[in-house]
C-alpha positions in Angstrom: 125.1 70.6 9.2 127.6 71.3 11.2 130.7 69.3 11.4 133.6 69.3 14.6 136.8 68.8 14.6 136.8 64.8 15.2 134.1 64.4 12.6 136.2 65.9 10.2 139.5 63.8 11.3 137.4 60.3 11.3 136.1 61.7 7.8 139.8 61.8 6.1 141.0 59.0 7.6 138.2 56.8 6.9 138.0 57.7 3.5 142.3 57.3 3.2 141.5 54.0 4.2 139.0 53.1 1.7 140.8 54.7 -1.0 144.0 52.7 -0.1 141.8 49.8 -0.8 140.1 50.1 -3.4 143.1 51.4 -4.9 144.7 47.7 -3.7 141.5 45.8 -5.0 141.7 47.4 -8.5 145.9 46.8 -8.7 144.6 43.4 -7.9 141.7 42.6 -10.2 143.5 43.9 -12.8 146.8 41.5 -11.9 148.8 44.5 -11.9 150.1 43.3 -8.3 150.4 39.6 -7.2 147.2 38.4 -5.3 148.9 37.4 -1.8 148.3 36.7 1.5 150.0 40.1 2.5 147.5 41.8 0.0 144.6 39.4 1.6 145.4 40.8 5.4 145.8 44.4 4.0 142.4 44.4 2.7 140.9 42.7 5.9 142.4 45.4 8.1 141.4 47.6 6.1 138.0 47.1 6.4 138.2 46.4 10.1 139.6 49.8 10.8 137.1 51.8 9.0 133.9 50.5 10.1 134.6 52.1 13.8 135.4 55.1 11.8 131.7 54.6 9.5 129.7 54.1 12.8 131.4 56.9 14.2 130.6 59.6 11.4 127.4 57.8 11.0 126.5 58.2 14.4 127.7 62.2 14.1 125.7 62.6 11.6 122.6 61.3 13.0 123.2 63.4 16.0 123.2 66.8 14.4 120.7 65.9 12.2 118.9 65.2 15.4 120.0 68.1 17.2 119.4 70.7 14.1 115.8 69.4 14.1 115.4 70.0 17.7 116.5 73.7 17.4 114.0 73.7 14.6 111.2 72.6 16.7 112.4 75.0 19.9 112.7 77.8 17.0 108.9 77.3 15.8 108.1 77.2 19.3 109.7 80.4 19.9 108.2 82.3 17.2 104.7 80.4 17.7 104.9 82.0 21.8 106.2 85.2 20.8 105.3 85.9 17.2 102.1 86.4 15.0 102.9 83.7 12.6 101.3 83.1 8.7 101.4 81.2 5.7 100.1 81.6 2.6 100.6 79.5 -0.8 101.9 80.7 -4.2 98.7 82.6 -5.3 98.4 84.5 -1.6 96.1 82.5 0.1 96.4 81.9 4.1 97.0 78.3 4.7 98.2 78.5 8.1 97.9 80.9 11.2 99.3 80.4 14.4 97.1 80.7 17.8 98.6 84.0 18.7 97.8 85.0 15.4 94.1 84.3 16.0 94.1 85.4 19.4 95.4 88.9 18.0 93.2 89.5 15.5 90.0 88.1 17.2 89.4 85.5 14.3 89.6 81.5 13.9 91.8 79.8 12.1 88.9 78.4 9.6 87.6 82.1 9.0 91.2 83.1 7.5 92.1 80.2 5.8 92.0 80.7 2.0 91.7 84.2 2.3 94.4 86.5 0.8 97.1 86.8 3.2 96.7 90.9 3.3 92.5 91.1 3.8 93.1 92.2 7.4 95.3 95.3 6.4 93.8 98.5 6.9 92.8 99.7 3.5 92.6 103.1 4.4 96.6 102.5 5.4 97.4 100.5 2.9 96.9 100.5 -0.7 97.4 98.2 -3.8 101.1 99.4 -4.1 102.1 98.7 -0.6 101.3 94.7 -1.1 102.4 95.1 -4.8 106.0 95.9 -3.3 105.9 93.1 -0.6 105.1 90.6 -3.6 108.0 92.3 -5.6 110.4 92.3 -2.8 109.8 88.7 -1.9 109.4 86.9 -4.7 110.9 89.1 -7.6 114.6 90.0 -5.1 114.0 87.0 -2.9 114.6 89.2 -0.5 112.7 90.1 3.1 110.3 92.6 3.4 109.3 94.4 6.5 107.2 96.9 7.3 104.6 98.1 10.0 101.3 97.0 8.8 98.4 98.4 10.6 95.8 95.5 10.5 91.8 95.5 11.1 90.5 93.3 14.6 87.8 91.5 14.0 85.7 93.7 16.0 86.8 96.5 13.6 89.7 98.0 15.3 93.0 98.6 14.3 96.0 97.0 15.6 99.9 97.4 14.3 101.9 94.9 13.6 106.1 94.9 12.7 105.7 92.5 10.0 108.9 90.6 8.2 107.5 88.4 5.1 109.5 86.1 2.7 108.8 84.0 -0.1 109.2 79.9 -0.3 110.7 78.2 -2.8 111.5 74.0 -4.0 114.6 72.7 -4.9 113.5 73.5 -8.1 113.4 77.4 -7.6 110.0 77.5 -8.2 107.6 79.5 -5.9 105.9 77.8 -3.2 104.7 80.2 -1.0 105.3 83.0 1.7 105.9 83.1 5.1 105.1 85.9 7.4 106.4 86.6 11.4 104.7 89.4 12.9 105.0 91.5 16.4 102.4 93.1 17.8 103.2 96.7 18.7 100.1 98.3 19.2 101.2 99.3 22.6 104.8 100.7 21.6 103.1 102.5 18.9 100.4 104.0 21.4 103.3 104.9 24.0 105.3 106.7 21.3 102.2 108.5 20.2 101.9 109.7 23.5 105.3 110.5 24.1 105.1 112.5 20.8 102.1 114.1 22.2 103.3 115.0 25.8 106.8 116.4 23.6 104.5 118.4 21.2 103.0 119.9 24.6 105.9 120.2 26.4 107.3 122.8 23.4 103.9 124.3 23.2 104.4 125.1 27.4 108.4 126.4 26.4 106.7 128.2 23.9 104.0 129.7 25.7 106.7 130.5 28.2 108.8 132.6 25.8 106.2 134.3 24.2 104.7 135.5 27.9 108.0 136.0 29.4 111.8 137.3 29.4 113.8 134.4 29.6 117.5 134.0 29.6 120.1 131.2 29.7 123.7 131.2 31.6 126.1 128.6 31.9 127.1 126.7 35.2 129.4 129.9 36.3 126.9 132.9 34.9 128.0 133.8 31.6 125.0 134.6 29.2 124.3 132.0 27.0 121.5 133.9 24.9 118.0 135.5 25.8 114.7 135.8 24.5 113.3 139.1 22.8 110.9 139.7 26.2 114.2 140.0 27.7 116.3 142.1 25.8 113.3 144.7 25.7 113.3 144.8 29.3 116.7 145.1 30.4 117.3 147.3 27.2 120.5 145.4 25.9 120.6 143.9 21.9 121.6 140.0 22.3 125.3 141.0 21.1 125.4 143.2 23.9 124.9 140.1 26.4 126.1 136.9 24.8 129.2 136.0 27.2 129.0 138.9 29.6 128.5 137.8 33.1 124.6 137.6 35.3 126.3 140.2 37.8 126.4 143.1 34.7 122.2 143.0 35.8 123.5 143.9 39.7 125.1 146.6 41.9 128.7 146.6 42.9 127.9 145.7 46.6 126.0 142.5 45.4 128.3 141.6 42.7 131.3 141.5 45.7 129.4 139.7 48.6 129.8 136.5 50.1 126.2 135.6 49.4 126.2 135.9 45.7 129.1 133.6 45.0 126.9 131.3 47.5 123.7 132.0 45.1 125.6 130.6 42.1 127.1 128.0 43.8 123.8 126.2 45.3 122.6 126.7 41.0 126.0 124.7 40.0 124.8 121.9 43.0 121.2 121.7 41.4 119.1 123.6 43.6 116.3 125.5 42.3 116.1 129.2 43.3 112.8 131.7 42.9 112.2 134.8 44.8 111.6 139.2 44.1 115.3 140.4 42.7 116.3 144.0 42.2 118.1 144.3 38.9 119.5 147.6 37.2 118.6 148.0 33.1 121.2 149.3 30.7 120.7 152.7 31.3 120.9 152.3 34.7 117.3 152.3 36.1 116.3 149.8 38.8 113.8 147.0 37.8 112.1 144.2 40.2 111.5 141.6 39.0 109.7 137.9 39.7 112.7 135.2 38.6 112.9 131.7 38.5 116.3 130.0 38.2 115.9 126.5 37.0 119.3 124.1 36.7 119.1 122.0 33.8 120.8 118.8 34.7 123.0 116.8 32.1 123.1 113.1 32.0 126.1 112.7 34.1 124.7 114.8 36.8 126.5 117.9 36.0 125.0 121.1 35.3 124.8 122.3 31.6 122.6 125.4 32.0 120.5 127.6 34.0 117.1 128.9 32.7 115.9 131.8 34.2 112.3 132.8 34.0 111.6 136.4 34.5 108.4 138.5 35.2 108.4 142.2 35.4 106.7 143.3 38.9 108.2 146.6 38.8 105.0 148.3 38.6 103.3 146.4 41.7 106.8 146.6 43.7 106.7 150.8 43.2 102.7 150.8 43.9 103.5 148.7 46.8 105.7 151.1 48.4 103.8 154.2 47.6 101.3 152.5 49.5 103.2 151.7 52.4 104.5 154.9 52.2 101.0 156.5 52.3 100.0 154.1 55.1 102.8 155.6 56.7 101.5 159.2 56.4 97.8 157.7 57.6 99.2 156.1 60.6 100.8 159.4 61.4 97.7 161.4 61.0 95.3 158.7 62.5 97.7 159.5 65.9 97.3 162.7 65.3 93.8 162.3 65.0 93.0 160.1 68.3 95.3 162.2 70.4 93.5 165.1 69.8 89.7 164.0 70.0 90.8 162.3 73.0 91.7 165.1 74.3 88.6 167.1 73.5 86.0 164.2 74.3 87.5 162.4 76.9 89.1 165.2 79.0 87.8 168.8 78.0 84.3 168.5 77.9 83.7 166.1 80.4 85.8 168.1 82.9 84.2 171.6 81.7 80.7 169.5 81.9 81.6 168.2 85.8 82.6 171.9 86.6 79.4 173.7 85.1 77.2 171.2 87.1 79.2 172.1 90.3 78.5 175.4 89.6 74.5 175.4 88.6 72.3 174.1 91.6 69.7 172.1 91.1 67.7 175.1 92.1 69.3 177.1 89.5 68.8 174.1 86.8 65.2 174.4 87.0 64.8 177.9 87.3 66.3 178.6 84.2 64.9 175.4 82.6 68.5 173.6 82.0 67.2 169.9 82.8 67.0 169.1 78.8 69.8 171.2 77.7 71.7 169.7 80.5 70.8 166.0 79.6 71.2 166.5 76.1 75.1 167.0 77.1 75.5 164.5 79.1 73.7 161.7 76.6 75.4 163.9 73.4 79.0 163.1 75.8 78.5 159.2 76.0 77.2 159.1 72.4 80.8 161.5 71.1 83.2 159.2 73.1 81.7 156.0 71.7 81.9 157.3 68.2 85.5 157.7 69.4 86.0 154.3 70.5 85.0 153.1 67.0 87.3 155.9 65.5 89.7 154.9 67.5 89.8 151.1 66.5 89.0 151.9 62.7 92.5 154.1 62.6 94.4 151.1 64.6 94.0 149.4 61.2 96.2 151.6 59.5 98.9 149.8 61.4 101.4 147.5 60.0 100.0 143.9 60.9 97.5 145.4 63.0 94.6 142.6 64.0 90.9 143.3 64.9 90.2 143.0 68.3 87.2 140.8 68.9 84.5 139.3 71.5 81.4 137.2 71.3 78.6 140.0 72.3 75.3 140.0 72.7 73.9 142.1 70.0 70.9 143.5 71.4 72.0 144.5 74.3 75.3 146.7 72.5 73.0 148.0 69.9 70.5 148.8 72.5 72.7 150.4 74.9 74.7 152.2 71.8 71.5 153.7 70.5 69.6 154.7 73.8 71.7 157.9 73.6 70.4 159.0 69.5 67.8 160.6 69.1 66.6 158.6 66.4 66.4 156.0 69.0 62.1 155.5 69.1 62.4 154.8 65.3 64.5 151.8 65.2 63.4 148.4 65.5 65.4 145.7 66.7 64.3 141.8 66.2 66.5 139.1 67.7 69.9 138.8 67.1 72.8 136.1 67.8 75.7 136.5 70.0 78.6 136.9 67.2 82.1 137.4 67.9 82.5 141.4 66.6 84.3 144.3 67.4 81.7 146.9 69.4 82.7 149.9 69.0 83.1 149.5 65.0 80.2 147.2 64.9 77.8 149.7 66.3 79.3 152.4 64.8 78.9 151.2 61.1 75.2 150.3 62.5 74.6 153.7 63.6 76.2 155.1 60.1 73.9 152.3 57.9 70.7 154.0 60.1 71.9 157.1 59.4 
């Protein structure tokens, strides 16, 4: 109980005063002092002043008796709204459960009552020697046990509990009972399960990451921090060799001094994530490309600790890459080469020589020496070489850098038709309907002619 200041003072003064008069009373009965009327008054005022102090502590004490069963009430509220509560008497058995208690583990109060206070834990969880040292700790030490206690749901599912559990005893000493308060973590447990799990394959990812890649760490201004083996084997340095040296010992002088690579570490120390194709130079000199990711890892005040740099070696794909663009080169070259001059032969020499020599034959001439096949045959054999030449032409525009295909919605009877009047393959090919298709004619009847063919 707890007593204030003017609960103490009333207290000593009230007691002063009776001790003053019994102290008085006793002188008196004992005729050790004269029984007067100043004694008579002395005692009367004595009493009149300490019953307002009496009534006063009296009225204190009822008070905070009052008050300290209130907060007793409010506590049992508290833990009956918020806690899994149980009681059990000297032998174990479950005299009390609380609602939440019941709500929790799917059972009514009359189906636990008299039951040992542990039958819902898990028995695959917990063994003889668990409840052996809650009895032990309780009872034996008088002292509180807690634990987390996975217990069985009614409907035969587990649920985990943060249990604290003490033991009761009389004014005697003498063992009463126990008393259990429980929480019900199920959730918390589940959420740091999965947290565990989502760590376990976060590493596994880092891990997978270091085995399949080079990675290397710098701090905020580019000094190595260390590097994985994938990384040293690349670049050809031992980890000695790089711990503390600077990023710009994988670059060439002319990078190492420009504008834009103070800029590049920089934007890493403000957070931002870089990824792109780098040219880097090994130990020994030779040029590697590589595929890099530069990841700023971000301390808790904001501040860059690190940068984690990812690397993929795409040295062999960058130098097949420009051997084909080099060769493309060499095609384009020739395919010009190549259009110039049967442009030259089927679009201007023969058709000129063929327009001459029928200027020069008369049609008299023609069919006295029997020319009118030979003569056609040019002619349709002409048409049939400069188409092939249109297709030629538009296959070898390909070969150019970003070069597109050229297309129209055609008829495809009619090109195919009019492409292969001129063969003389042409009475053995049957063509069925076909749709109007958005193609490219000359290559589209040329590959037909070819497919034929």
């Amino acid at each position: 109980m707890k007593i204030n200041i003017k609960s103490l003072v009333s207290a000593l003064i009230a007691t002063l005063i009776m001790l003053t008069f019994f102290v008085v009373k006793t002188l008196g009965v004992f005729d050790i002092i004269t029984h007067t009327q100043s004694v008579d008054v002395f005692e009367y005022f004595s009493v009149i002043f300490f019953i307002p102090f009496f009534f006063y502590l009296a009225w204190q004490i009822y008070t905070n008796t009052r008050r300290e069963k209130v907060g007793r009430k409010a506590l049992q509220d508290i833990l009956d709204d918020s806690c899994l509560v149980l009681r059990a008497d000297a032998d174990g058995k479950i005299n009390f459960v609380n609602e939440l208690y019941c709500k929790t583990s799917g059972y009514k109060p009359h189906e636990l009552l008299g039951k040992p206070f542990n039958s819902l834990g898990c028995t695959k969880k917990h063994g003889e020697e668990f409840w052996d040292n809650a009895i032990q700790t309780t009872v034996e030490y008088k002292s509180i046990w807690q634990e987390v206690v996975t217990n069985m749901h009614k409907d035969q599912r587990c649920y985990i509990v943060n249990t604290w559990m003490m033991a009761e005893f009389d004014e005697n000493g003498k063992h009463i009972g126990f008393l259990s308060v429980s929480q019900d973590i199920t959730e918390l447990m589940d959420s740091l399960d999965m947290v565990d799990k989502k760590s376990k394959e976060v590493e596994n990812v880092i891990s997978a990451i270091d085995k399949s890649n080079a990675v290397i760490e710098f701090f905020p201004y580019g000094n190595i921090i260390t590097a994985n083996q994938n990384f040293l084997d690349l670049m050809g340095y031992s980890l000695d060799e790089l711990e503390d040296q600077h990023h710009s010992i994988f670059v060439d002088e002319k990078t190492k001094l420009s504008k834009s690579y103070d800029n590049f570490w920089k934007s890493l120390r403000e957070g931002k994530f870089r990824t792109g194709e780098f040219t880097r130079y090994k130990k020994n000199g030779d040029t590697v490309y590589i595929q890099g990711t530069y990841n700023p890892i971000m301390g808790e005040n904001g501040k860059l600790e690190k940068v984690l740099k990812v690397v993929t070696d795409i040295t062999d794909s960058v130098v097949q890459k420009q051997e084909i663009e080099r060769k493309n080169a060499y095609l384009e070259h020739a395919a010009k080469i190549l259009r110039h001059d049967m442009h030259s032969g089927i679009n201007t020499y023969i058709p000129r020589g063929l327009s001459s020599l029928k200027r020069r034959i008369t049609d008299e001439k023609v069919k006295e020496l029997r020319l009118q096949s030979p003569m056609k045959m040019l002619e349709e054999g002409l048409k049939h070489a400069q188409r092939v030449y249109n297709g030629v032409k538009e296959f070898t525009n390909l070969v150019k850098k970003d070069a597109v295909l050229e297309k129209e919605f055609l008829d495809l009877n009619k090109i195919l038709e009019e492409y292969l009047s001129s063969t003389s393959y042409k009475s053995q090919v049957t063509i069925d309907e076909l749709p109007t298709l958005e193609v490219n004619e000359p290559l589209f009847c040329t590959a037909i002619d070819n497919l034929i063919r």
